[in-house]
Backbone bond lengths (Angstrom), bond angles and torsions (degrees), N, CA, C in turn:
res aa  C-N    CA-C-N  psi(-1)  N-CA   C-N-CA  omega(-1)  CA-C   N-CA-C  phi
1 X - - - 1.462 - - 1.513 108.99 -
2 X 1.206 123.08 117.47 1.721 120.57 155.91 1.450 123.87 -38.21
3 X 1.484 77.05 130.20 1.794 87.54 -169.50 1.134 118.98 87.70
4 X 1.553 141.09 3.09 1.236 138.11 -159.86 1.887 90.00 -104.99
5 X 1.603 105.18 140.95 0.790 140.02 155.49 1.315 128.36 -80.42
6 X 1.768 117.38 113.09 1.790 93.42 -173.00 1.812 79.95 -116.32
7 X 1.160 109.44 155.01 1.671 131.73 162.01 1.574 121.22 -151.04
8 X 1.907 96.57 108.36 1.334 122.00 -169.99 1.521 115.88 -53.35
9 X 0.976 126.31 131.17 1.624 125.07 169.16 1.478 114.92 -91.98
10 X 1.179 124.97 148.41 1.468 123.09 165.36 1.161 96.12 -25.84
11 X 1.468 109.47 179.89 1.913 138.10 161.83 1.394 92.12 -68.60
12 X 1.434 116.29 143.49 0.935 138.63 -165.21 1.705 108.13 -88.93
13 X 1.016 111.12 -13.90 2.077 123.93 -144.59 1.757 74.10 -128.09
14 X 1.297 132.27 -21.25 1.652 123.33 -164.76 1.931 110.80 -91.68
15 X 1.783 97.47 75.11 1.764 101.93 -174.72 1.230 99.64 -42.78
16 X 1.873 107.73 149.43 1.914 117.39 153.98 1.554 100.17 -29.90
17 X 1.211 94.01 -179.56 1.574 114.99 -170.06 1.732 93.91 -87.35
18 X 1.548 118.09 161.40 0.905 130.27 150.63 2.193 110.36 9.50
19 X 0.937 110.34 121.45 2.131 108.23 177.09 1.289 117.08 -128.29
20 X 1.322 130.10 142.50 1.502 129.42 137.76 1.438 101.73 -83.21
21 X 1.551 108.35 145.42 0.985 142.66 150.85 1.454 117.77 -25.15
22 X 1.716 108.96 -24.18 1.486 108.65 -150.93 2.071 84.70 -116.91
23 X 1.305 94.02 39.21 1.979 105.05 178.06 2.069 108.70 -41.73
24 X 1.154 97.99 173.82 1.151 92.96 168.64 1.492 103.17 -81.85
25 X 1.368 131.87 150.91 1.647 142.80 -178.09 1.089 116.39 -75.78
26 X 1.725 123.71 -38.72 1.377 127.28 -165.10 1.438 114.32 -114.89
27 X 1.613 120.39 7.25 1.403 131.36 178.14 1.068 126.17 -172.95
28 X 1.432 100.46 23.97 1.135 114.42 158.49 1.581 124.54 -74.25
29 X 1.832 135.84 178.71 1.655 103.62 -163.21 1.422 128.87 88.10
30 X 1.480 114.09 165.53 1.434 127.54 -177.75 1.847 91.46 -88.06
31 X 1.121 118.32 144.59 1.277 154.58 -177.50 1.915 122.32 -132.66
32 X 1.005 144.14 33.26 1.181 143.64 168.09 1.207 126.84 -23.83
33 X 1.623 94.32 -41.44 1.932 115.33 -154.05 1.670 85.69 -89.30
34 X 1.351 136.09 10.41 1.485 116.57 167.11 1.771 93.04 86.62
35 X 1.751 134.35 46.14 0.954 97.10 -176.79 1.777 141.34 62.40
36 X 1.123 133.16 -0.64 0.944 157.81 153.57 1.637 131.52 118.71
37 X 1.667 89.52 33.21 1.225 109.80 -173.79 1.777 109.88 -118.31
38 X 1.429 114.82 111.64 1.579 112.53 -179.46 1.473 108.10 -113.23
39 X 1.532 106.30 153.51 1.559 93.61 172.71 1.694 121.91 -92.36
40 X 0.992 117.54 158.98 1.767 111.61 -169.41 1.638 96.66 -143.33
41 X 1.660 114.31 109.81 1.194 103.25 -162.21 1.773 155.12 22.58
42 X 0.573 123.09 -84.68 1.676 99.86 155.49 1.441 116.58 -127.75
43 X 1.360 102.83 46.27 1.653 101.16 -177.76 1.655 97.51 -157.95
44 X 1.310 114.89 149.58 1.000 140.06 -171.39 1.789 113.66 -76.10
45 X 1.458 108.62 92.67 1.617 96.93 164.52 1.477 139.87 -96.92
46 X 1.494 106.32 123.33 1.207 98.21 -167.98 1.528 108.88 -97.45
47 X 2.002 116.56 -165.49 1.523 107.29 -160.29 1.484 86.72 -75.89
48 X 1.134 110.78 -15.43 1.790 101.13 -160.60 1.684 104.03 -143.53
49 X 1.399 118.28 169.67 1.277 107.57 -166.23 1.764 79.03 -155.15
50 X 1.422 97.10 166.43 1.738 120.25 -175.69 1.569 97.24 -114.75
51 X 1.527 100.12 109.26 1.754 104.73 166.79 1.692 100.79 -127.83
52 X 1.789 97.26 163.35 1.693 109.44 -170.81 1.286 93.77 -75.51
53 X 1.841 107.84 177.11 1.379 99.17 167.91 2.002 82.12 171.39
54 X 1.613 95.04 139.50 1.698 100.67 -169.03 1.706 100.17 -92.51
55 X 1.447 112.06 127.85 1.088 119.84 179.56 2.126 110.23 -77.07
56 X 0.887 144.79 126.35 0.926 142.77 173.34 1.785 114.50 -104.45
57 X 0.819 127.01 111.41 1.723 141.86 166.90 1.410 144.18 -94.87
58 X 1.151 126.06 48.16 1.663 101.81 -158.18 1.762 102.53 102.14
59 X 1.392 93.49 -135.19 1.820 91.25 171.35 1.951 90.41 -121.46
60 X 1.237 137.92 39.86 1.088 115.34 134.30 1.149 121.48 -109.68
61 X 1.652 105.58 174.98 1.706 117.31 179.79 1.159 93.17 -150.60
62 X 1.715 93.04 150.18 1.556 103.73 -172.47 1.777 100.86 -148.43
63 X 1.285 125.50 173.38 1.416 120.92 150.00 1.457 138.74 -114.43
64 X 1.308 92.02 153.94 1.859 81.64 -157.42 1.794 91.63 -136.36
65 X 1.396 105.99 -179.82 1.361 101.28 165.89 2.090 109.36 -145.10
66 X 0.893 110.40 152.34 1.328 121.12 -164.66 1.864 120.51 -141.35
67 X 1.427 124.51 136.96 1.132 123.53 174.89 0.878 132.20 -83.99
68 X 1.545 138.47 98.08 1.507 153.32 171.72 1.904 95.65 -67.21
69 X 1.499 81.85 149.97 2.204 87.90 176.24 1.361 109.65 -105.64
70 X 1.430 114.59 146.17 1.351 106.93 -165.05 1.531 111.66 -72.91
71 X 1.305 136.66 -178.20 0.737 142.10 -168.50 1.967 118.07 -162.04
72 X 1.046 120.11 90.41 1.103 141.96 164.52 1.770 158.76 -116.61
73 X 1.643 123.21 139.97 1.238 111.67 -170.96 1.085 110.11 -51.96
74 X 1.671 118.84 134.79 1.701 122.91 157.59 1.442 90.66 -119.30
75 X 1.545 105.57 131.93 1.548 125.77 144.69 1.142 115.32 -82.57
76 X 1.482 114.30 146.88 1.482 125.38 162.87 1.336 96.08 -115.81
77 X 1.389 124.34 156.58 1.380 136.62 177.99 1.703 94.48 -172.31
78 X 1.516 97.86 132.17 1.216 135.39 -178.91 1.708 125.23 -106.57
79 X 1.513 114.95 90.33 1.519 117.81 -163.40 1.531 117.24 42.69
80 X 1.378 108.20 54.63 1.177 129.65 129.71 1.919 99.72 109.08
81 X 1.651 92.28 7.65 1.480 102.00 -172.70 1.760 111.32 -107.36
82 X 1.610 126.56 133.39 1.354 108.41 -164.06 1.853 93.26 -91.87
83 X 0.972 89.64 146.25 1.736 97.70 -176.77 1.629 110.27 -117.80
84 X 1.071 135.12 -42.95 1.151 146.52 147.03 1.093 139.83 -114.38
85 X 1.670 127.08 161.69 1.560 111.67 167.77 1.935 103.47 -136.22
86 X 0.609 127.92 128.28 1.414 135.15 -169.17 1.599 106.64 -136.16
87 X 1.792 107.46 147.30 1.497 139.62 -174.81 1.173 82.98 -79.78
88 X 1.467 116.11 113.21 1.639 113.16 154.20 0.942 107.03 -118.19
89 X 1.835 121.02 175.44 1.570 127.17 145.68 1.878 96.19 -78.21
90 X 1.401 116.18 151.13 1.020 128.95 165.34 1.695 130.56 -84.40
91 X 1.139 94.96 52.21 1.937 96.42 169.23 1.690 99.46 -140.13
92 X 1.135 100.41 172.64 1.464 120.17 174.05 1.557 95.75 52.63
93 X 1.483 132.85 45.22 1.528 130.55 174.05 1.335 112.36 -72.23
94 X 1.463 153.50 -21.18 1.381 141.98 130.24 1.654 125.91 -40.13
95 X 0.899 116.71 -35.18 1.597 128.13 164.23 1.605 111.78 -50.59
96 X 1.295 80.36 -63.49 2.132 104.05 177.95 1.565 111.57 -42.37
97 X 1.535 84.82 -48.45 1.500 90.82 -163.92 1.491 107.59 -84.87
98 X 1.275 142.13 -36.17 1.274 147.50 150.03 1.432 111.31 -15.90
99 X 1.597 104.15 -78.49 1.514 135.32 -154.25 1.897 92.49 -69.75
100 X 1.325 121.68 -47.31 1.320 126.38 -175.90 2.144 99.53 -57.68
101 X 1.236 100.47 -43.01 1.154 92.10 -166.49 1.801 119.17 -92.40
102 X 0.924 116.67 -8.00 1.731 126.97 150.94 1.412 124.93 -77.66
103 X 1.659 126.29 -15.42 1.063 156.05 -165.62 1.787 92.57 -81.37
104 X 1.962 106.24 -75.41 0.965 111.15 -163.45 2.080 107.91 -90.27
105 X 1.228 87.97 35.80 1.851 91.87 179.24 1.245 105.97 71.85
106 X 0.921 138.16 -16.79 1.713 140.74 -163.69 1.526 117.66 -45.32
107 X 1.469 100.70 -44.70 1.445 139.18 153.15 1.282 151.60 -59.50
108 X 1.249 154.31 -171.37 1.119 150.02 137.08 1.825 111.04 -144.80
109 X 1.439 103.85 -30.37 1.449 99.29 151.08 1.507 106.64 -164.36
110 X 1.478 109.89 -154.67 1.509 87.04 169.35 1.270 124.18 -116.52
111 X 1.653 108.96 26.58 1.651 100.98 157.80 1.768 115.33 -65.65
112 X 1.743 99.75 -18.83 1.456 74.77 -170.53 1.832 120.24 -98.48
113 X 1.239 108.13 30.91 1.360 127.87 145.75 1.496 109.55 -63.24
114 X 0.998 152.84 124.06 1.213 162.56 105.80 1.780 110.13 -23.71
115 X 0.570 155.35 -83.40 1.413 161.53 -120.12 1.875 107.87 -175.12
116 X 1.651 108.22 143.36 1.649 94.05 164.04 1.364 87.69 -147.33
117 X 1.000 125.53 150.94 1.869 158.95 -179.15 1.200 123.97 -123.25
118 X 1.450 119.00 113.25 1.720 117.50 160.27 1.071 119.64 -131.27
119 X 1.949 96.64 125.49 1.044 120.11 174.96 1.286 109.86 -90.50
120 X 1.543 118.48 158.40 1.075 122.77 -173.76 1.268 112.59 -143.19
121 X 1.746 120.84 101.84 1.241 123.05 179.68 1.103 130.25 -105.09
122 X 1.325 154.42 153.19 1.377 168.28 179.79 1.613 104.91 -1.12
123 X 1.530 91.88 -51.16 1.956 98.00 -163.86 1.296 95.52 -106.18
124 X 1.126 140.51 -27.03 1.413 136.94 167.71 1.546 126.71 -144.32
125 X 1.432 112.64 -145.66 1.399 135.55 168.19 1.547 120.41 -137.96
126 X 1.489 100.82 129.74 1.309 110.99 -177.45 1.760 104.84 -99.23
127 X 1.337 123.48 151.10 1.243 115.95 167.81 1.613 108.57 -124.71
128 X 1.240 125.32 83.37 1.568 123.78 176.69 1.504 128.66 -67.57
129 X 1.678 93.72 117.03 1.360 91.89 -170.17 1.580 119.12 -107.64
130 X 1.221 132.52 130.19 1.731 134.25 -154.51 1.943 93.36 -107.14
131 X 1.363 116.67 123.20 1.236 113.50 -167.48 1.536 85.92 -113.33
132 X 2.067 118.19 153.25 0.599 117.55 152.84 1.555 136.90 -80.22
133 X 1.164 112.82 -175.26 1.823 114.31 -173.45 0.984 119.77 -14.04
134 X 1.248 126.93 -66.78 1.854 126.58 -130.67 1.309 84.76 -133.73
135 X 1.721 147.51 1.32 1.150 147.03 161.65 1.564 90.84 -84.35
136 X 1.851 108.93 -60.33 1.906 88.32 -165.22 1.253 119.73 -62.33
137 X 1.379 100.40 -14.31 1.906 97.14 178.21 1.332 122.32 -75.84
138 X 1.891 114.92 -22.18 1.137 112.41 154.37 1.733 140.26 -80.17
139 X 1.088 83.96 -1.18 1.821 115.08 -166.58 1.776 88.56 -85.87
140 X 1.401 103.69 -61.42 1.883 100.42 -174.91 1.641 115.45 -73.07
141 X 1.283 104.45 -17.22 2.139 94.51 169.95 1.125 89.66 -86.97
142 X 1.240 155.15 -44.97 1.474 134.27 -153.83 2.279 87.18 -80.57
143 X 0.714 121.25 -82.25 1.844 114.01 176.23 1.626 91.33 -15.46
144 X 1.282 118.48 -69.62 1.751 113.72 -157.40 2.317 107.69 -51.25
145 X 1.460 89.74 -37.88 1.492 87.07 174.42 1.424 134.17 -77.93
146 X 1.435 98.04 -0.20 1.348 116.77 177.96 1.624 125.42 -116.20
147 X 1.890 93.23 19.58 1.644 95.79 -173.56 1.626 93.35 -99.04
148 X 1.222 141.37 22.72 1.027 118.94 -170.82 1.869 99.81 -95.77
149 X 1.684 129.61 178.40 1.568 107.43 170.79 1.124 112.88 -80.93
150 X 1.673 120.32 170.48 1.451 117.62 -165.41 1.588 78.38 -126.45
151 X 1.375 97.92 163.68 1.509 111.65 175.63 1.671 110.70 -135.52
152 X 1.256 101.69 28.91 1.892 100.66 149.16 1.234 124.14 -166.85
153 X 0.975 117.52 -155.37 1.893 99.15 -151.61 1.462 118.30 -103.61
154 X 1.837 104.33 14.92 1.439 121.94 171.43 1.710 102.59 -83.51
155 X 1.071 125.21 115.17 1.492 134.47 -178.16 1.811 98.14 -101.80
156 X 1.315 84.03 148.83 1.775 100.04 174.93 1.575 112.43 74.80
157 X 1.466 118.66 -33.87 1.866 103.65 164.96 1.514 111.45 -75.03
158 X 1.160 71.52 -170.01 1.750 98.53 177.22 1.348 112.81 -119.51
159 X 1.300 126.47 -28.89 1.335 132.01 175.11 1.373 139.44 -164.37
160 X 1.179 139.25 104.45 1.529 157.99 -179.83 1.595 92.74 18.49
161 X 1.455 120.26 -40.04 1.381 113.34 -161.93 1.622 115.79 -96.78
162 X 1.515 99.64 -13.03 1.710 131.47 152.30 2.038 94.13 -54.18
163 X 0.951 133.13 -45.33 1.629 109.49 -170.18 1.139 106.50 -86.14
164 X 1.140 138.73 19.81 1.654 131.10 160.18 1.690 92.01 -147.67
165 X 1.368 115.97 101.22 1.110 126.73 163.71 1.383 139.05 -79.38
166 X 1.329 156.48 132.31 1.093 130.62 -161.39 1.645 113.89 -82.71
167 X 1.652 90.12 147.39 2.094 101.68 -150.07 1.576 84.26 -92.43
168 X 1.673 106.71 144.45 1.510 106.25 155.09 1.326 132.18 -65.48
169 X 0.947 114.76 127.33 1.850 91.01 160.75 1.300 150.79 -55.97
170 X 0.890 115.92 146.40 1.700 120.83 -169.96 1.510 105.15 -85.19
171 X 1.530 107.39 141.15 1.386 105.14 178.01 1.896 115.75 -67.82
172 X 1.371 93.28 -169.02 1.828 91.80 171.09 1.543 118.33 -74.49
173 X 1.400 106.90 -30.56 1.672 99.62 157.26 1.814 105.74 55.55
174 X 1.164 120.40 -154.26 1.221 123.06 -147.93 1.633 120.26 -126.16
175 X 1.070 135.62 157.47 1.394 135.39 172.33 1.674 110.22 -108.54
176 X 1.482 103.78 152.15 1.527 117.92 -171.93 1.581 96.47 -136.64
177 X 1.637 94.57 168.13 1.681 84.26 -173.86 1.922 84.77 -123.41
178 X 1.350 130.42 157.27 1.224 135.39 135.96 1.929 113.40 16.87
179 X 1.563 95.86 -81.78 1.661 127.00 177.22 1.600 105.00 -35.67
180 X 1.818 101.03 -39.37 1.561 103.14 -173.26 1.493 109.46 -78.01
181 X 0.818 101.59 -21.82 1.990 113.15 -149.72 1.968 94.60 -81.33
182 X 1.352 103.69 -40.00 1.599 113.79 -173.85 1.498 96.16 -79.01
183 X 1.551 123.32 -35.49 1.692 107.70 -165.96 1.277 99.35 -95.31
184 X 1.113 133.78 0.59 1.896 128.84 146.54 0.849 114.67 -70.99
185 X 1.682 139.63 -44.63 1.542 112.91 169.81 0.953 124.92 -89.21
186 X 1.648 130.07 23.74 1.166 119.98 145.09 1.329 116.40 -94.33
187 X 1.408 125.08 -7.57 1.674 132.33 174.69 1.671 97.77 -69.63
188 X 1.224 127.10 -48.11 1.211 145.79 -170.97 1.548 109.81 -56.64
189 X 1.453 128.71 -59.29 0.957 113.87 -166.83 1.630 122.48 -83.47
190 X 1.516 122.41 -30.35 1.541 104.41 169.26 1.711 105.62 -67.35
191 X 1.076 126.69 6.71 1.633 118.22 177.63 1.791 102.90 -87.78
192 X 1.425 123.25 -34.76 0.963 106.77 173.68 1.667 125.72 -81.31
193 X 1.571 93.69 107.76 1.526 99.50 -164.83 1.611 114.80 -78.96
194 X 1.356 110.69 -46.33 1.832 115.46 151.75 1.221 124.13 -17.21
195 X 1.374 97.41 -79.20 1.905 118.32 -176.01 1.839 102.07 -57.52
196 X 1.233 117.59 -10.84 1.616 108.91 167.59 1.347 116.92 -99.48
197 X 1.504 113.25 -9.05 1.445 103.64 175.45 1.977 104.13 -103.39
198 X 1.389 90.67 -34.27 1.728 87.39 169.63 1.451 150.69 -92.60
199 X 2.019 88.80 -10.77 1.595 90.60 -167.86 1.190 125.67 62.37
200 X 1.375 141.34 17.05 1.507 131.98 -158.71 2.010 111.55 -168.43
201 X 1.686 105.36 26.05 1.448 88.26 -179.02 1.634 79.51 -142.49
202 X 1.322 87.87 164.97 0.966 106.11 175.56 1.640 139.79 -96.43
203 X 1.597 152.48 147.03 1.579 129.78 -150.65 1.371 97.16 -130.87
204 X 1.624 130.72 148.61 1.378 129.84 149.01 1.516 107.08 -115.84
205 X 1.407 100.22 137.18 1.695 99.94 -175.09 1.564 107.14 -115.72
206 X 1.426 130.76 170.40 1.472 129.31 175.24 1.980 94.05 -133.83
207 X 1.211 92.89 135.67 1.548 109.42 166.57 0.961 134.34 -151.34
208 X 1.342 122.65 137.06 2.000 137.16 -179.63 0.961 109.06 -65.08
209 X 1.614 119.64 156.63 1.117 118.02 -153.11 1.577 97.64 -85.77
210 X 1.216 127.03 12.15 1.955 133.50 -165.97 1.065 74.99 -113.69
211 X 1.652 159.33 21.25 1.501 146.01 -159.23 1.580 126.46 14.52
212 X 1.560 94.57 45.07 1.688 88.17 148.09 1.514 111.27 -82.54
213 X 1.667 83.13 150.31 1.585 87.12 177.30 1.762 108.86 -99.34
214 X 1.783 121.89 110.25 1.197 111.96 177.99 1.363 116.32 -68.01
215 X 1.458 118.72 -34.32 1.473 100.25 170.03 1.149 105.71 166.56
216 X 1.788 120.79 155.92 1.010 134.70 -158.87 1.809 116.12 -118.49
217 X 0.920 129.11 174.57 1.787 132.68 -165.38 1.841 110.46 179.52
218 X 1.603 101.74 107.62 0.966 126.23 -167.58 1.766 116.39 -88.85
219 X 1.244 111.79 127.87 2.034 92.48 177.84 1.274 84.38 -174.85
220 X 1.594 93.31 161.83 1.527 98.49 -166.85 1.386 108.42 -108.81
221 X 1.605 114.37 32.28 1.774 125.00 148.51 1.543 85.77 -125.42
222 X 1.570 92.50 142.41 1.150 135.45 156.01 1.649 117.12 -32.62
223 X 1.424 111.54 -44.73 1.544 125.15 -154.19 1.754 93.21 -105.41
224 X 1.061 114.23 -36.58 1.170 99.34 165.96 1.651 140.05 -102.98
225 X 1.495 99.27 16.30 1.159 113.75 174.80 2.112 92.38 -94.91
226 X 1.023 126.54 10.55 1.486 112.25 -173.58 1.505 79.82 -139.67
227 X 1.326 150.36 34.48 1.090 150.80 167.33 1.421 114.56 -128.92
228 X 1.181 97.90 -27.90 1.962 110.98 167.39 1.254 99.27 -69.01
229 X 1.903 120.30 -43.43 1.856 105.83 -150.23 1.842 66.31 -92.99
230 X 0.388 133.20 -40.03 2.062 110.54 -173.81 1.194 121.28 -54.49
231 X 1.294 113.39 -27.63 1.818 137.63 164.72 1.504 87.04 -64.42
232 X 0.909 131.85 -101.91 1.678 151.10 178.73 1.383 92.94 0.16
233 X 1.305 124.86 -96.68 1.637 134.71 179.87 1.373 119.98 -28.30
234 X 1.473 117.31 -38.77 1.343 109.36 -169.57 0.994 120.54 -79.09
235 X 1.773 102.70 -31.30 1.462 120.21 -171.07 1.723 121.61 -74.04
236 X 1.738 88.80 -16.59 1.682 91.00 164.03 1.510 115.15 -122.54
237 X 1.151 94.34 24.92 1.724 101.62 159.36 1.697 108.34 76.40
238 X 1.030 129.10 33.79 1.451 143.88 -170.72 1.725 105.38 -105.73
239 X 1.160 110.15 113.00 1.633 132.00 -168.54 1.846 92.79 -78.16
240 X 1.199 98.65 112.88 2.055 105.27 149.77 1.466 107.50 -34.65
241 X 1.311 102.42 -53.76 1.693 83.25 -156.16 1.566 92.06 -69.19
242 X 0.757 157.78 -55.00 1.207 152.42 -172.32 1.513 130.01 -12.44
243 X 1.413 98.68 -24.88 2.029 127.03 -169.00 1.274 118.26 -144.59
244 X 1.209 116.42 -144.92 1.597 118.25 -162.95 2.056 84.02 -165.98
245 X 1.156 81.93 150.48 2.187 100.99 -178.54 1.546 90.89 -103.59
246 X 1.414 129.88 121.50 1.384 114.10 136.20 1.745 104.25 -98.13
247 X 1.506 95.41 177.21 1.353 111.15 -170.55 1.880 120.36 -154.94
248 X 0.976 103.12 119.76 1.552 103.76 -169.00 1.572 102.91 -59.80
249 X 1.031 127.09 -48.61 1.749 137.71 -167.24 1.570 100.63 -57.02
250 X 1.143 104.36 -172.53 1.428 137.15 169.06 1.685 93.08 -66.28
251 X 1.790 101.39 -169.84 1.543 108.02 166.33 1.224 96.81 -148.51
252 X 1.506 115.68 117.85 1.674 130.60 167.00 1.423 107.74 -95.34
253 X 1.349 98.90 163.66 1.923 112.06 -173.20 1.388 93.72 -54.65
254 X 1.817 116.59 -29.79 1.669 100.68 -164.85 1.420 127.46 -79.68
255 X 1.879 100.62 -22.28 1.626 126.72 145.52 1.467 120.91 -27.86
256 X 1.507 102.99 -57.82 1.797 102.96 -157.54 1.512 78.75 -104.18
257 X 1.667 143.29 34.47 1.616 118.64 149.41 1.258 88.13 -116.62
258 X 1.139 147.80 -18.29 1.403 152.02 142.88 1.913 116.05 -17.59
259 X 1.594 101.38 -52.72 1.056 115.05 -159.61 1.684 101.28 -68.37
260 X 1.509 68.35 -61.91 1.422 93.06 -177.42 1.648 125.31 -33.85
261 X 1.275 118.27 -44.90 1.158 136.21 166.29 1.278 118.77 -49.01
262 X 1.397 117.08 -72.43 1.670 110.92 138.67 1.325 127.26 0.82
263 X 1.295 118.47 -74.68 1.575 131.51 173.20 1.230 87.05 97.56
264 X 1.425 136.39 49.38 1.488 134.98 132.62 1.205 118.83 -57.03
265 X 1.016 135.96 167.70 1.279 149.44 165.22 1.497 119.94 -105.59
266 X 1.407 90.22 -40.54 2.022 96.40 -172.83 1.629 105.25 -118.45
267 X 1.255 100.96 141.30 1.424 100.72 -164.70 1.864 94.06 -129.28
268 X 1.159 133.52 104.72 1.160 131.56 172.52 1.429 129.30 -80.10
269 X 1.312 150.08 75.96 1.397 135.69 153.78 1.572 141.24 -54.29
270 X 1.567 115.46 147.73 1.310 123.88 175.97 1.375 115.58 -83.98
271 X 1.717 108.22 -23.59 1.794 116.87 177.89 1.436 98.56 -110.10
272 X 1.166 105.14 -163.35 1.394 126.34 -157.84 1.738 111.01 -101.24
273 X 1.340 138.34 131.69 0.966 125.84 179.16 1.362 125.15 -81.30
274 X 1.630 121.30 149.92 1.793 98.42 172.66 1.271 113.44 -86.88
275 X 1.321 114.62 -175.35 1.953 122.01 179.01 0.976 118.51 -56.04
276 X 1.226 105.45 -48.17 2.259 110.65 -176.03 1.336 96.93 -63.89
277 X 1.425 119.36 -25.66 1.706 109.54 -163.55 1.572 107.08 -92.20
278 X 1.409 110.78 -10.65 1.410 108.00 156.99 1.239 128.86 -72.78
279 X 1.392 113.87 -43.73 1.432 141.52 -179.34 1.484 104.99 -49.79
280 X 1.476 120.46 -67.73 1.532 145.79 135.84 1.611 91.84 8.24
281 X 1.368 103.16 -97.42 1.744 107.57 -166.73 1.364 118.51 -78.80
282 X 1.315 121.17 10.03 1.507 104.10 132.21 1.067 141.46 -78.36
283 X 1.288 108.33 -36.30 1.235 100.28 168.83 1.493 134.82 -89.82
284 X 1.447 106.84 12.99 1.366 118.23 148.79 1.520 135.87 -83.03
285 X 1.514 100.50 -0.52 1.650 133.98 -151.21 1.819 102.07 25.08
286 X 1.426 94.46 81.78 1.538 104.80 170.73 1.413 108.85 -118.86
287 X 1.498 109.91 143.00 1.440 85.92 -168.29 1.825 87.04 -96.71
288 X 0.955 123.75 148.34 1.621 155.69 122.68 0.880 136.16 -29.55
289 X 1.586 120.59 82.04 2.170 125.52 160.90 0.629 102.40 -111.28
290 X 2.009 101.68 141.89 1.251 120.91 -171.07 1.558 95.47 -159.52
291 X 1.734 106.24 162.02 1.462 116.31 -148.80 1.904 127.41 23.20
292 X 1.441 86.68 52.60 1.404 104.69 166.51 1.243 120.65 -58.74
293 X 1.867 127.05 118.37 1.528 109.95 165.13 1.258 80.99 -150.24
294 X 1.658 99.23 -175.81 1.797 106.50 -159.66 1.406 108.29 -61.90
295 X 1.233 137.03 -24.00 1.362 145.01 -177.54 0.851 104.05 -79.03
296 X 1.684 151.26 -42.48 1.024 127.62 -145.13 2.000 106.93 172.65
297 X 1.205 96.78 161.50 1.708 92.48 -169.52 1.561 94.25 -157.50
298 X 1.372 100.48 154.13 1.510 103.61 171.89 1.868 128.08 -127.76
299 X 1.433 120.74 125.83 1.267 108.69 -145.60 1.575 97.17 -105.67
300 X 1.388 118.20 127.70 1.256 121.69 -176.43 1.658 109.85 -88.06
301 X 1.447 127.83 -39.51 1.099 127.39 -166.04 1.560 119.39 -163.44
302 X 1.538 131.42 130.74 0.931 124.63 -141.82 1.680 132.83 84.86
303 X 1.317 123.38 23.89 1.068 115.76 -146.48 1.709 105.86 -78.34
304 X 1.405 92.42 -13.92 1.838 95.30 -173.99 1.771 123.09 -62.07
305 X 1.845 93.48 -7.32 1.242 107.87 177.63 1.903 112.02 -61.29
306 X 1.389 109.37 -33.02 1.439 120.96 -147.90 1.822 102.59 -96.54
307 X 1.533 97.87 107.41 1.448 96.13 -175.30 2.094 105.54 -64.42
308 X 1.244 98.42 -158.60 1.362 132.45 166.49 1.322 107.67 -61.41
């Protein structure tokens, strides 16, 4: 395509070097996008940008200016096939693309990426992903069963009973106490550096059970802000069960199969969960927090997780 920008990423299957657990939180990971800087035709996009805007008060008005986060198409496409296209923020696009593709099974980890590529054209970003053997061969019958037309507005299944899939279970994984649950969201929030200049994205965090925080992933969807830190983890070889997910958002069924995938056990929220997403983590036996704040949290399921 004219005008397209391509910028190579490491090998995809080639983990960081040697890690503690105790990584940096906010940059730690594959980085492609420059740290959270991509190019978009001949200008530089960043996660966030400075626009005017008239403050109104009372009966004054004044002008001010403020940072909105960008917001843009990312494609994923898999040996040469586009499989999705999703509203992202544009940083951490190896993460994305990792975490997106273990998320939706595509995967099994990310050695079996071969290679990932982003191009970057006029109207968006593509992220090309090169699968090896016995993944692309499963990667192209599942495309071949899905070339036929669909007639509703669920894209990529095959059938009504395809949108709630059955979730794995989570191992026994780990216990947290109360004490832990409050000193993660305060570890959590000066890490989200975005959400302080924009107010408006959303964070998934990972933490040990001593509450280090391994690391955090910013975007202004929900689903792909917990698909970046799943990108993040895998790519340096860091086990779910190992920690606990908090999460600024709500929690949807697609959250706790998210998690799940991971092989967390504990899944923490700041909003409220829906029904299927309870339903979801029982029968993943995950335990469930929700309306988490420093005072206080409420545990829907799993509770045997939650020490003293």
């Amino acid at each position: 395509m004219n005008g397209a920008v391509t910028q190579k990423t490491r090998n995809a299957v080639e983990p960081t070097t040697a890690h503690s657990s105790r990584a940096e939180p906010a940059t730690g990971g594959v980085d492609p996008a420059g740290r959270g800087l991509a190019l978009l035709g001949d200008s530089i996009l960043a996660a966030s940008v400075r626009v005017p805007y008239r403050l109104y008060r009372g009966p004054n008005v004044c002008s001010h200016d403020a940072s909105v986060p960008e917001e843009t198409p990312v494609a994923l496409s898999f040996n040469g096939t586009t499989h999705a296209v999703m509203m992202a923020t544009p940083s951490h696009l190896a993460d994305f693309a990792v975490g997106f593709s273990l998320a939706e099974g595509i995967i099994e980890s990310p050695a079996d990426i071969e290679d990932i590529g982003i191009v970057v054209h006029e109207t968006g970003i593509e992220l090309r992903m090169w699968l090896r053997g016995a993944r692309a061969s499963v990667f192209g019958e599942r495309q071949r069963r899905l070339a036929g037309p669909t007639g509703c507005g669920l894209c990529g299944i095959e059938s009504l009973a395809d949108a709630v899939p059955p979730i794995r279970r989570v191992p026994d994984g780990i216990t947290i106490t109360p004490k832990l649950i409050s000193a993660a969201l305060a570890s959590i929030e000066p890490m989200q550096h975005l959400y302080q200049e924009t107010r408006a994205v959303h964070a998934a965090g990972f933490f040990l059970p001593d509450g280090d925080l391994v690391s955090v992933r910013e975007d202004i969807g929900r689903h792909n802000a917990l698909d970046k830190l799943i990108g993040d983890l895998a790519c340096r070889r860091i086990s779910g069960a190992t920690g606990f997910v908090v999460l600024t958002s709500r929690i949807s069924i697609e959250m706790v199969h998210k998690t799940a995938t991971l092989g967390a056990s504990i899944i923490v929220a700041m909003s409220a969960p829906s029904a299927l997403a309870l339903r979801a983590a029982r029968q993943a036996g995950m335990t469930l927090v929700a309306v988490a704040r420093h005072d206080g949290f409420e545990v829907f399921t799993g509770a045997h997780r939650i020490g003293a």
